[in-house]
N, CA, C and O atoms as a printed pandas DataFrame, in Angstrom:
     atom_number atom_name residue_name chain_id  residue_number  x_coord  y_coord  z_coord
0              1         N          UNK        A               1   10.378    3.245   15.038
1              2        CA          UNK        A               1    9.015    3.249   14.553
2              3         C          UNK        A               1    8.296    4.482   15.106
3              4         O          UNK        A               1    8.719    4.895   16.186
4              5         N          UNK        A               2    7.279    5.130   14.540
5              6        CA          UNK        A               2    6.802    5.875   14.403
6              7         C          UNK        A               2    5.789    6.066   16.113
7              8         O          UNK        A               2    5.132    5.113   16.533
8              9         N          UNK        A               3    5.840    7.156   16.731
9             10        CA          UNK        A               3    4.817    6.813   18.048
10            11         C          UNK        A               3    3.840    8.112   17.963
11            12         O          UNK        A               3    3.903    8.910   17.027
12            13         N          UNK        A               4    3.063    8.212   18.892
13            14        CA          UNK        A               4    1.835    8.504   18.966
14            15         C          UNK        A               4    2.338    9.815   19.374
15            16         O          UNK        A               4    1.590   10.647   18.858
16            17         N          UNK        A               5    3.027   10.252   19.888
17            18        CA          UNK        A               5    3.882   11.774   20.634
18            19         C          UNK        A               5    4.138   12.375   19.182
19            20         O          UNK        A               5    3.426   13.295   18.777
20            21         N          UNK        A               6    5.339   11.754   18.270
21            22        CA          UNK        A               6    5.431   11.952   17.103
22            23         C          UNK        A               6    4.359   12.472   16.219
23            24         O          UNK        A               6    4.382   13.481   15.514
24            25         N          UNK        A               7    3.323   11.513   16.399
25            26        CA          UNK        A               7    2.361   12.047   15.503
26            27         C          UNK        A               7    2.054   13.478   15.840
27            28         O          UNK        A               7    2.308   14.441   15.116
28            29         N          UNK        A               8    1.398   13.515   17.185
29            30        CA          UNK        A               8    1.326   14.775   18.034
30            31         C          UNK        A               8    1.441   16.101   17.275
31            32         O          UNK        A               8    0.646   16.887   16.761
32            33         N          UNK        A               9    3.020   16.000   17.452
33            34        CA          UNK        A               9    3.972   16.902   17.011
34            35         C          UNK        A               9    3.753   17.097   15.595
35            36         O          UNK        A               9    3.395   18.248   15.345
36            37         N          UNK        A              10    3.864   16.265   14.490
37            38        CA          UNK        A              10    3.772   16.478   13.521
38            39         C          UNK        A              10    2.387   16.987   12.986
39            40         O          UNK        A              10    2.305   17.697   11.983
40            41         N          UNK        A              11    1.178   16.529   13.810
41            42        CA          UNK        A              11   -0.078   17.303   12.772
42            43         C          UNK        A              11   -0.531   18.157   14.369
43            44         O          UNK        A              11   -1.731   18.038   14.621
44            45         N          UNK        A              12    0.110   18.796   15.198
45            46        CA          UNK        A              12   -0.408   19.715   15.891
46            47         C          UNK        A              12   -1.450   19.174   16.783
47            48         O          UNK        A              12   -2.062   20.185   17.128
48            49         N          UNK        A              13   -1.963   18.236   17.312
49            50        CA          UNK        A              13   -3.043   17.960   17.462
50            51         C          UNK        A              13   -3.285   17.844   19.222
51            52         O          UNK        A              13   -2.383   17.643   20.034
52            53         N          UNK        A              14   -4.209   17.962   19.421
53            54        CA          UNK        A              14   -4.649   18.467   21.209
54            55         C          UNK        A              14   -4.210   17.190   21.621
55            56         O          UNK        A              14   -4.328   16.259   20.824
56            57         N          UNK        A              15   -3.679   16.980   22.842
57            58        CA          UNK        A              15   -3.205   15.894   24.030
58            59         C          UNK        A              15   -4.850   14.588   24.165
59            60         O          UNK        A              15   -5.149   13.393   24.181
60            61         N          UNK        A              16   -5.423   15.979   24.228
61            62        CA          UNK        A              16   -6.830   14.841   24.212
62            63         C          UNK        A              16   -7.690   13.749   22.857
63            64         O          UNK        A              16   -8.751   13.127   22.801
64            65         N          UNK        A              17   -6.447   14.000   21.863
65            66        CA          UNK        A              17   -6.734   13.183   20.501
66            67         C          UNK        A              17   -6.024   11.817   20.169
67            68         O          UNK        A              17   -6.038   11.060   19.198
68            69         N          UNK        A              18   -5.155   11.832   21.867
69            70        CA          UNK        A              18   -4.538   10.459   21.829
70            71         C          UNK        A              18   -4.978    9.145   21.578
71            72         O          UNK        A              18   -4.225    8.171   21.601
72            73         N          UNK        A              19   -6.454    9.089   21.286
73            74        CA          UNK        A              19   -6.766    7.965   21.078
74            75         C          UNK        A              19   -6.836    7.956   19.911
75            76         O          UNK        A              19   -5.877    7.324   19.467
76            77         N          UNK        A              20   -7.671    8.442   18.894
77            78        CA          UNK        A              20   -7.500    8.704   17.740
78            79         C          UNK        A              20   -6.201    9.059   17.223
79            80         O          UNK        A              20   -6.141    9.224   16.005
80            81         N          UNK        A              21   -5.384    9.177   17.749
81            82        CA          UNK        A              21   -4.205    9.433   17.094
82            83         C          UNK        A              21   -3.555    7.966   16.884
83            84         O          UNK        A              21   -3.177    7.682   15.747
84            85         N          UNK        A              22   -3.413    7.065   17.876
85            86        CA          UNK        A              22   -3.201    5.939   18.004
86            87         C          UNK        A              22   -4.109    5.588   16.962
87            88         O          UNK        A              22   -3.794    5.731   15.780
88            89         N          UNK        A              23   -5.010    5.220   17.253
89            90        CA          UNK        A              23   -5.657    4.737   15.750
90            91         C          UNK        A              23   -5.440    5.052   14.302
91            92         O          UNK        A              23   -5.498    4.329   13.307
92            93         N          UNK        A              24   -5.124    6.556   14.478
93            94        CA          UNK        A              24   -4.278    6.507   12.792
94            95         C          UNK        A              24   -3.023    5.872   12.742
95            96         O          UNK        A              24   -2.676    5.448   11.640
96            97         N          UNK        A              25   -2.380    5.738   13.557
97            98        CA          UNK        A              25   -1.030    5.059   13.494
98            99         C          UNK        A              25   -0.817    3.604   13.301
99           100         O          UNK        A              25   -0.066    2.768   12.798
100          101         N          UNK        A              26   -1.796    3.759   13.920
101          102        CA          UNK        A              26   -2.043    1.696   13.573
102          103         C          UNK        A              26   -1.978    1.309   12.312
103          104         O          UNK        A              26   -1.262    0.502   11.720
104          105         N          UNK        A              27   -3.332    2.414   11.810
105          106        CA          UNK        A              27   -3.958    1.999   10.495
106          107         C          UNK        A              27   -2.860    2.313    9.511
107          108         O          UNK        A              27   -2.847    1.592    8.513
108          109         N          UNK        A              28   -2.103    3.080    9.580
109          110        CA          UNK        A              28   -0.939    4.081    8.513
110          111         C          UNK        A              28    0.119    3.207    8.709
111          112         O          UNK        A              28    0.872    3.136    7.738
112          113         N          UNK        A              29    0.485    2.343    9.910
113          114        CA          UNK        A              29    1.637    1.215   10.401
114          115         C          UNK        A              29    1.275    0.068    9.152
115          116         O          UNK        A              29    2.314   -0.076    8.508
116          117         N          UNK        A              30    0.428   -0.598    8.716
117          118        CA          UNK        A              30   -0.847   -1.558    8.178
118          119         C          UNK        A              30   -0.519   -1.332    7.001
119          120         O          UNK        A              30    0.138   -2.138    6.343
120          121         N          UNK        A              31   -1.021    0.064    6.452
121          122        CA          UNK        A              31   -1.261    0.161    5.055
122          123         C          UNK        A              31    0.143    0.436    4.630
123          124         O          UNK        A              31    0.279   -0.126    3.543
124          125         N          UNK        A              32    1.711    1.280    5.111
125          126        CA          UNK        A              32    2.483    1.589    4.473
126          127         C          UNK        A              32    3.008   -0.211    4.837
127          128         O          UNK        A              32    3.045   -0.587    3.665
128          129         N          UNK        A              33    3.287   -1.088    5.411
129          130        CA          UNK        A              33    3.893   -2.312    5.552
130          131         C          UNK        A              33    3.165   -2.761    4.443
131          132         O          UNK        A              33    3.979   -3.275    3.677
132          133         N          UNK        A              34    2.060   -2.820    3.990
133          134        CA          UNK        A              34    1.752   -3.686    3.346
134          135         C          UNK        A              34    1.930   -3.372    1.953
135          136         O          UNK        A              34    1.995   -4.325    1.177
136          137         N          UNK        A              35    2.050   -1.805    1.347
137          138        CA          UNK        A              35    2.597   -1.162    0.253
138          139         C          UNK        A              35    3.993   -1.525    0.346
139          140         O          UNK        A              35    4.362   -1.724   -0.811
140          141         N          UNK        A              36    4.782   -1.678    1.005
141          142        CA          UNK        A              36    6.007   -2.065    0.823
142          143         C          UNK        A              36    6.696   -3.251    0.724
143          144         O          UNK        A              36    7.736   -3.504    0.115
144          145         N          UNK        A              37    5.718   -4.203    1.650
145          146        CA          UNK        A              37    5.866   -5.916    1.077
146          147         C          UNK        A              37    7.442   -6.124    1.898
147          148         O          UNK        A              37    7.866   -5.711    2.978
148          149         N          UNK        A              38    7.875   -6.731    1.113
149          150        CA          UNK        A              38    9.017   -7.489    1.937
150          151         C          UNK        A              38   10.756   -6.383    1.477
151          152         O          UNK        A              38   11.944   -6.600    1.717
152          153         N          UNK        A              39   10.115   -5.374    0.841
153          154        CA          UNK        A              39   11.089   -4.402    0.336
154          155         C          UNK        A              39   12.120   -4.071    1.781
155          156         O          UNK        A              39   11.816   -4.460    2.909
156          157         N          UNK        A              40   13.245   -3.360    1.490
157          158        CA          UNK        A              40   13.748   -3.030    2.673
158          159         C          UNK        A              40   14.028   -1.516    2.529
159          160         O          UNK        A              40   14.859   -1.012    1.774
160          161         N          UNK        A              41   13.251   -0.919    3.323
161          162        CA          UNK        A              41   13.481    0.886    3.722
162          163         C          UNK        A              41   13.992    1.014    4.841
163          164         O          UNK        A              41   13.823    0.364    5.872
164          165         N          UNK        A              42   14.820    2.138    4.547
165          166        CA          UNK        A              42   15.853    3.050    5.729
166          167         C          UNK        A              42   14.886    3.494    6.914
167          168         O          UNK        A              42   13.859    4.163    6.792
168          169         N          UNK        A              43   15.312    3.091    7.831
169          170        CA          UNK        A              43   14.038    3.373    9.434
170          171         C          UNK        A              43   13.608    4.651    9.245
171          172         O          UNK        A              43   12.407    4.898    9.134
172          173         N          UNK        A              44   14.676    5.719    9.183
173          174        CA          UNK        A              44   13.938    7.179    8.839
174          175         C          UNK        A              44   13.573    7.677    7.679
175          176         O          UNK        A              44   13.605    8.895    7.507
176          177         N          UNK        A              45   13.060    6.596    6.437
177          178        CA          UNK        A              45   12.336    6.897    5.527
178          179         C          UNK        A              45   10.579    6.281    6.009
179          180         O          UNK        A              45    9.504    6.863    5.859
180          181         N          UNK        A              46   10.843    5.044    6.553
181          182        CA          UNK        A              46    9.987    4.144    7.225
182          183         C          UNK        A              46    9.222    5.076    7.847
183          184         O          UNK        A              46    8.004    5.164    7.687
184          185         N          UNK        A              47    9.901    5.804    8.579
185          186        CA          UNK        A              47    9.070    5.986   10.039
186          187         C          UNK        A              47    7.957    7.320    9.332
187          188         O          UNK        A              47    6.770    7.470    9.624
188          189         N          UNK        A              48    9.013    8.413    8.063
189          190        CA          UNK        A              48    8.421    9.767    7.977
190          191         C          UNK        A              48    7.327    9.180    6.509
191          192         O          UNK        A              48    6.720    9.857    5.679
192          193         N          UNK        A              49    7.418    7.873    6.650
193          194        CA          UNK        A              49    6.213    7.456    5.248
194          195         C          UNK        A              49    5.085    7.256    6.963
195          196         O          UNK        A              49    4.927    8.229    7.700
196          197         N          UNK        A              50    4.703    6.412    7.159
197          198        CA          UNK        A              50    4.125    6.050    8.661
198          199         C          UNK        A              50    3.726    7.489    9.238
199          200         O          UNK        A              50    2.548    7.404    9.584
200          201         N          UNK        A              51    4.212    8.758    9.482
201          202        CA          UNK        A              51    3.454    9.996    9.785
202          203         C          UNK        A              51    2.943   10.708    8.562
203          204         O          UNK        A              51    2.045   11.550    8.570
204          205         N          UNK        A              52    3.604   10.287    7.517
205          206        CA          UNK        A              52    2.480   10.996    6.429
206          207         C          UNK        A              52    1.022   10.435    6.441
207          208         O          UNK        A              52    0.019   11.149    6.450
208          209         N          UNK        A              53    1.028    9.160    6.440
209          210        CA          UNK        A              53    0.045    8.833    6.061
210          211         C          UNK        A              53   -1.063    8.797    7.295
211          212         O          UNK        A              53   -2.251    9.098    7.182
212          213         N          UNK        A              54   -0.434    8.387    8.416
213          214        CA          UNK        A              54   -1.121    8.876    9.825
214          215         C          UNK        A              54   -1.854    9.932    9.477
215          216         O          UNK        A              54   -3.076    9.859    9.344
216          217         N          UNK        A              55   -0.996   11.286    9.253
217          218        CA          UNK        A              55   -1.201   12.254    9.229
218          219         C          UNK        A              55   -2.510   12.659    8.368
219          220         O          UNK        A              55   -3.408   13.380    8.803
220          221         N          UNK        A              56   -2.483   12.221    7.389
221          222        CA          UNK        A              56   -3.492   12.441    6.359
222          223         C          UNK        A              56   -4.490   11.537    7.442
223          224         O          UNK        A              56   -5.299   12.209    8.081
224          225         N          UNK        A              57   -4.480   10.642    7.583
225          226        CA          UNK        A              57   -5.749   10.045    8.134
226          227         C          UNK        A              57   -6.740   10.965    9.097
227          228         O          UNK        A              57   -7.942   11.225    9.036
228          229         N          UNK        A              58   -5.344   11.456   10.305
229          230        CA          UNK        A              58   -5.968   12.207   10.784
230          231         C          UNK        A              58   -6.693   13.433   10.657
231          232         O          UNK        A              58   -7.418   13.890   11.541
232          233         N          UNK        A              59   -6.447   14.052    9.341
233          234        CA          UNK        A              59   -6.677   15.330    8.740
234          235         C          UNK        A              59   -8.074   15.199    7.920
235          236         O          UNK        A              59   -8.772   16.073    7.407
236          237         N          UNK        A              60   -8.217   13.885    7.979
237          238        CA          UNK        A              60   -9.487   13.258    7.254
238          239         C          UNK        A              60  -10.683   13.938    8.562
239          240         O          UNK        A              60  -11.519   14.661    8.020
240          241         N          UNK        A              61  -10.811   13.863    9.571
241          242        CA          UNK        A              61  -11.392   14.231   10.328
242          243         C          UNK        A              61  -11.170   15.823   11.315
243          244         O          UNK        A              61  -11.838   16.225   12.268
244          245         N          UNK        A              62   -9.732   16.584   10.493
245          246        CA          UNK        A              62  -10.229   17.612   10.797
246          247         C          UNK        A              62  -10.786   18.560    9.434
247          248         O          UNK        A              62  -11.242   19.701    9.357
248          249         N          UNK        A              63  -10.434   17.209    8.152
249          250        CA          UNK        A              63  -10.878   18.571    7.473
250          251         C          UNK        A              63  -12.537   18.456    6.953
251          252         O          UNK        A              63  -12.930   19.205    6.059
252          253         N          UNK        A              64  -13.222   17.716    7.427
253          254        CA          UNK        A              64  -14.502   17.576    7.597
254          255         C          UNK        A              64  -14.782   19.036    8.313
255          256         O          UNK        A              64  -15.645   19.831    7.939
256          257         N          UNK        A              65  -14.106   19.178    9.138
257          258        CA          UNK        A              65  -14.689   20.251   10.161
258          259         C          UNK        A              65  -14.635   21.659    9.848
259          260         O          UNK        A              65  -15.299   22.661   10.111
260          261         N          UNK        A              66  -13.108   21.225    8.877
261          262        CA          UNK        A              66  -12.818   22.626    8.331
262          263         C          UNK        A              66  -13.972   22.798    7.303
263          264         O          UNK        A              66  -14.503   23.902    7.427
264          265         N          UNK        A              67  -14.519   22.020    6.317
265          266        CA          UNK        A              67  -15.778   21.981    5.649
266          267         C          UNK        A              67  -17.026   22.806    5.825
267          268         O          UNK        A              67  -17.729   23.504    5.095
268          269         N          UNK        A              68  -17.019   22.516    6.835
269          270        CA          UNK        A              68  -18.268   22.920    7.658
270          271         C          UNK        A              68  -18.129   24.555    8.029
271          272         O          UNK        A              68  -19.122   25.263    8.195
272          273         N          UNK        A              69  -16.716   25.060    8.137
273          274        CA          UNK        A              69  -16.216   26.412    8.294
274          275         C          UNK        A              69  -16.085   27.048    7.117
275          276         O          UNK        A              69  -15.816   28.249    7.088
276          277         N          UNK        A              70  -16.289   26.197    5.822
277          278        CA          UNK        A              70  -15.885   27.387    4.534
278          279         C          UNK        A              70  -17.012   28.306    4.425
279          280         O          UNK        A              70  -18.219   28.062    4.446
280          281         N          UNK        A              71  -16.192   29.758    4.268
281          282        CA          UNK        A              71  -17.324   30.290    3.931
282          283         C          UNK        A              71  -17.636   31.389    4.864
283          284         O          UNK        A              71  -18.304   32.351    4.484
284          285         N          UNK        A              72  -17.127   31.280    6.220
285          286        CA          UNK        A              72  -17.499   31.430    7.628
286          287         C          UNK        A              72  -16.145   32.722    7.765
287          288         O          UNK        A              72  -15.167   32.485    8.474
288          289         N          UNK        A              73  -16.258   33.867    7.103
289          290        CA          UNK        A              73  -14.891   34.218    7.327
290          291         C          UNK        A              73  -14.564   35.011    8.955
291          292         O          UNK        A              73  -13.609   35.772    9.117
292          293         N          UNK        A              74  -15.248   34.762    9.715
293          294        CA          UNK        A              74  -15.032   34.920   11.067
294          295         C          UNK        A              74  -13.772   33.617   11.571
295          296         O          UNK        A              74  -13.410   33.743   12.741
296          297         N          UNK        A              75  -13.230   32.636   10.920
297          298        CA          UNK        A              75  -12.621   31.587   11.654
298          299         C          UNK        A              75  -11.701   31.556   10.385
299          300         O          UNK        A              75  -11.941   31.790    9.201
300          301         N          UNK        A              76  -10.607   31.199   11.025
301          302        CA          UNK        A              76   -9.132   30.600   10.454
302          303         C          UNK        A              76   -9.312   29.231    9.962
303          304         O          UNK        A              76   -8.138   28.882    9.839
304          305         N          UNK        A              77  -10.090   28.146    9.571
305          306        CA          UNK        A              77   -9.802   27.183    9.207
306          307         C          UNK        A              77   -9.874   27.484    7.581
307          308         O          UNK        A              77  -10.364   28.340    6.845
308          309         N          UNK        A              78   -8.870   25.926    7.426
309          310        CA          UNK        A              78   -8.184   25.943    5.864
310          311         C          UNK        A              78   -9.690   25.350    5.658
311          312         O          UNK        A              78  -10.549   25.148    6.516
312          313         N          UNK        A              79   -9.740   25.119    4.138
313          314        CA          UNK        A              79  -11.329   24.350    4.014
314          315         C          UNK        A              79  -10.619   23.242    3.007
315          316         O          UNK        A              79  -11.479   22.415    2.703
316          317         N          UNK        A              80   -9.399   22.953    2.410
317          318        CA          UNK        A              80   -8.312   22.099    2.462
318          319         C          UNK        A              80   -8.594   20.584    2.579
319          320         O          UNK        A              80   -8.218   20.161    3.672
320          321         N          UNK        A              81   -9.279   19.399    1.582
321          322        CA          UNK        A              81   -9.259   18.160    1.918
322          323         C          UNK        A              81   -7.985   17.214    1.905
323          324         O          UNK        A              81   -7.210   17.462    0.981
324          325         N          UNK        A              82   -7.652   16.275    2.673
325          326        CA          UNK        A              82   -6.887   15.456    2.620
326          327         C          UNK        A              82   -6.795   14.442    1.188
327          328         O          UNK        A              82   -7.929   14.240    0.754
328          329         N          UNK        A              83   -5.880   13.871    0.494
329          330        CA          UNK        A              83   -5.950   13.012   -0.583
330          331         C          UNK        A              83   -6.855   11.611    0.013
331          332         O          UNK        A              83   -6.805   10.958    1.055
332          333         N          UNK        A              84   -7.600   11.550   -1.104
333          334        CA          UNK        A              84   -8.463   10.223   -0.700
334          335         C          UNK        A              84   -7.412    8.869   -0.550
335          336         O          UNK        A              84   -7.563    7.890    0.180
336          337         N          UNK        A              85   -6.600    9.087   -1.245
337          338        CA          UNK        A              85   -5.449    7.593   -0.851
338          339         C          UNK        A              85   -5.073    8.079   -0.062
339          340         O          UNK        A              85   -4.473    9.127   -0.304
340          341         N          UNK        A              86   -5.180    7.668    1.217
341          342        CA          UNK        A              86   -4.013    8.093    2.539
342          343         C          UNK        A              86   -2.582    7.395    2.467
343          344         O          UNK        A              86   -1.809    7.623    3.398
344          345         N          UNK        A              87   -2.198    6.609    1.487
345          346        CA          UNK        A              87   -0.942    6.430    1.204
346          347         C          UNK        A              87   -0.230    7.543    0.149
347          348         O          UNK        A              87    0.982    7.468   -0.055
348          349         N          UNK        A              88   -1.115    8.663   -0.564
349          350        CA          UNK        A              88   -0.498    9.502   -1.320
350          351         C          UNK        A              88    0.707   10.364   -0.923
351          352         O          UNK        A              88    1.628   10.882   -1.555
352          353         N          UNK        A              89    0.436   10.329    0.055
353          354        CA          UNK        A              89    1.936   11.441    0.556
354          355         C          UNK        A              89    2.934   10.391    1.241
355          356         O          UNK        A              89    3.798   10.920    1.941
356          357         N          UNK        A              90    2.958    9.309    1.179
357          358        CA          UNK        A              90    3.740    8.500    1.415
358          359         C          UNK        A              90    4.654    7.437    0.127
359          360         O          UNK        A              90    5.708    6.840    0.348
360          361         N          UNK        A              91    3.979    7.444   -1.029
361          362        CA          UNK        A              91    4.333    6.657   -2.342
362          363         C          UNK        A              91    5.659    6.905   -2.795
363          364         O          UNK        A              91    6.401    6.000   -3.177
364          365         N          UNK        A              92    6.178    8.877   -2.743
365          366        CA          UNK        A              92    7.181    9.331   -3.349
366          367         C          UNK        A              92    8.355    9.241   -2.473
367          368         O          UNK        A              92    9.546    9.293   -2.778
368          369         N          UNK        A              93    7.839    9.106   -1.409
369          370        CA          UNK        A              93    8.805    9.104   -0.074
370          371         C          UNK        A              93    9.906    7.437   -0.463
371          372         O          UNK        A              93   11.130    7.306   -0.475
372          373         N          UNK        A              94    8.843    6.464   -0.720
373          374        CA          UNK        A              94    9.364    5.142   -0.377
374          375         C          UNK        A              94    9.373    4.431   -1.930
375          376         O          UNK        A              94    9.277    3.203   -1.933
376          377         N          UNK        A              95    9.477    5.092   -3.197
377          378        CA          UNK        A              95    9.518    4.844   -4.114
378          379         C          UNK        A              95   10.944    3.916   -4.431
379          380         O          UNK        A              95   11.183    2.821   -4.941
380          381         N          UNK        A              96   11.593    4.830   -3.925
381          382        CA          UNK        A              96   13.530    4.587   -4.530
382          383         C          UNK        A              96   13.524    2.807   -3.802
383          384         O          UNK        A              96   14.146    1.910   -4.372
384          385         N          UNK        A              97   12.857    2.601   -2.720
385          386        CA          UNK        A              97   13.130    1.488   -2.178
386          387         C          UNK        A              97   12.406    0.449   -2.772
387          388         O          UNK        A              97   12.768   -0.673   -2.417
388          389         N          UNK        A              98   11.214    0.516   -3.815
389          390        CA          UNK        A              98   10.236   -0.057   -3.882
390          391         C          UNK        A              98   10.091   -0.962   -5.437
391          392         O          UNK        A              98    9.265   -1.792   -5.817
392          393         N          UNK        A              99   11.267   -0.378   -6.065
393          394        CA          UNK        A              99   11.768   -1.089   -6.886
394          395         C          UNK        A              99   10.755   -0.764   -8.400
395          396         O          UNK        A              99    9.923    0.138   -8.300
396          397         N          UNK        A             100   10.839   -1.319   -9.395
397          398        CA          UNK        A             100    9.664   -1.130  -10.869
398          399         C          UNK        A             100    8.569   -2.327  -10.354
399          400         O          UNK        A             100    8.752   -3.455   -9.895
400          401         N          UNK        A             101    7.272   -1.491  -10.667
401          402        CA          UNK        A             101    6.489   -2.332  -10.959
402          403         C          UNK        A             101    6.027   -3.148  -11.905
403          404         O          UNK        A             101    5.871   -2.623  -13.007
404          405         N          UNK        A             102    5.709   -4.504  -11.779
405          406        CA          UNK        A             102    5.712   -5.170  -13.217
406          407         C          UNK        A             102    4.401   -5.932  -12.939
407          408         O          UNK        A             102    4.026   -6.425  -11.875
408          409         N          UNK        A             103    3.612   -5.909  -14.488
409          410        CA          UNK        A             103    1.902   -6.334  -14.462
410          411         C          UNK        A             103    2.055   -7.644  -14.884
411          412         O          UNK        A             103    1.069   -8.368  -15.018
């Protein structure tokens, strides 16, 4: 399963964002289990759906910031929003496991 170091690593993020980082992980642990239901995914499809969507969560709050920088061409930030479904970068990942949907 997916940990908080991991996340780290994957969206770059300062040592001092460990709490918030934990908190996206929770929330991204939550929402991809519950998109997937009782389906069965491969641990290392599991785990890299679980940092996408972390990931986006967390990007939700840097790209507010980057927002605030467009425009500003003295600074390197992307001005770049995250997808409003924070499961979007996780859907294609865990598709093959997830079977047809039926209405």
């Amino acid at each position: 399963m997916a940990d908080v170091n991991q996340l780290r690593a994957f969206t770059g993020a300062a040592a001092s964002d460990s709490e918030y980082l934990s908190a996206c992980l929770e929330a991204a642990t939550e929402r991809v289990n519950r998109h997937i239901g009782r389906c069965q995914v491969p641990g290392p499809v599991l785990n890299q759906a679980i940092l996408e969507v972390a990931g986006n969560l967390w990007q939700r709050r840097v790209g507010k910031q980057d927002l605030a920088a467009f425009g500003d061409g003295t600074l390197l930030a992307s001005p770049a929003r995250p997808a409003l479904d924070p499961l979007t970068p996780a859907r294609a990942l865990l598709a093959p496991w997830l079977g047809v949907g039926i209405a």
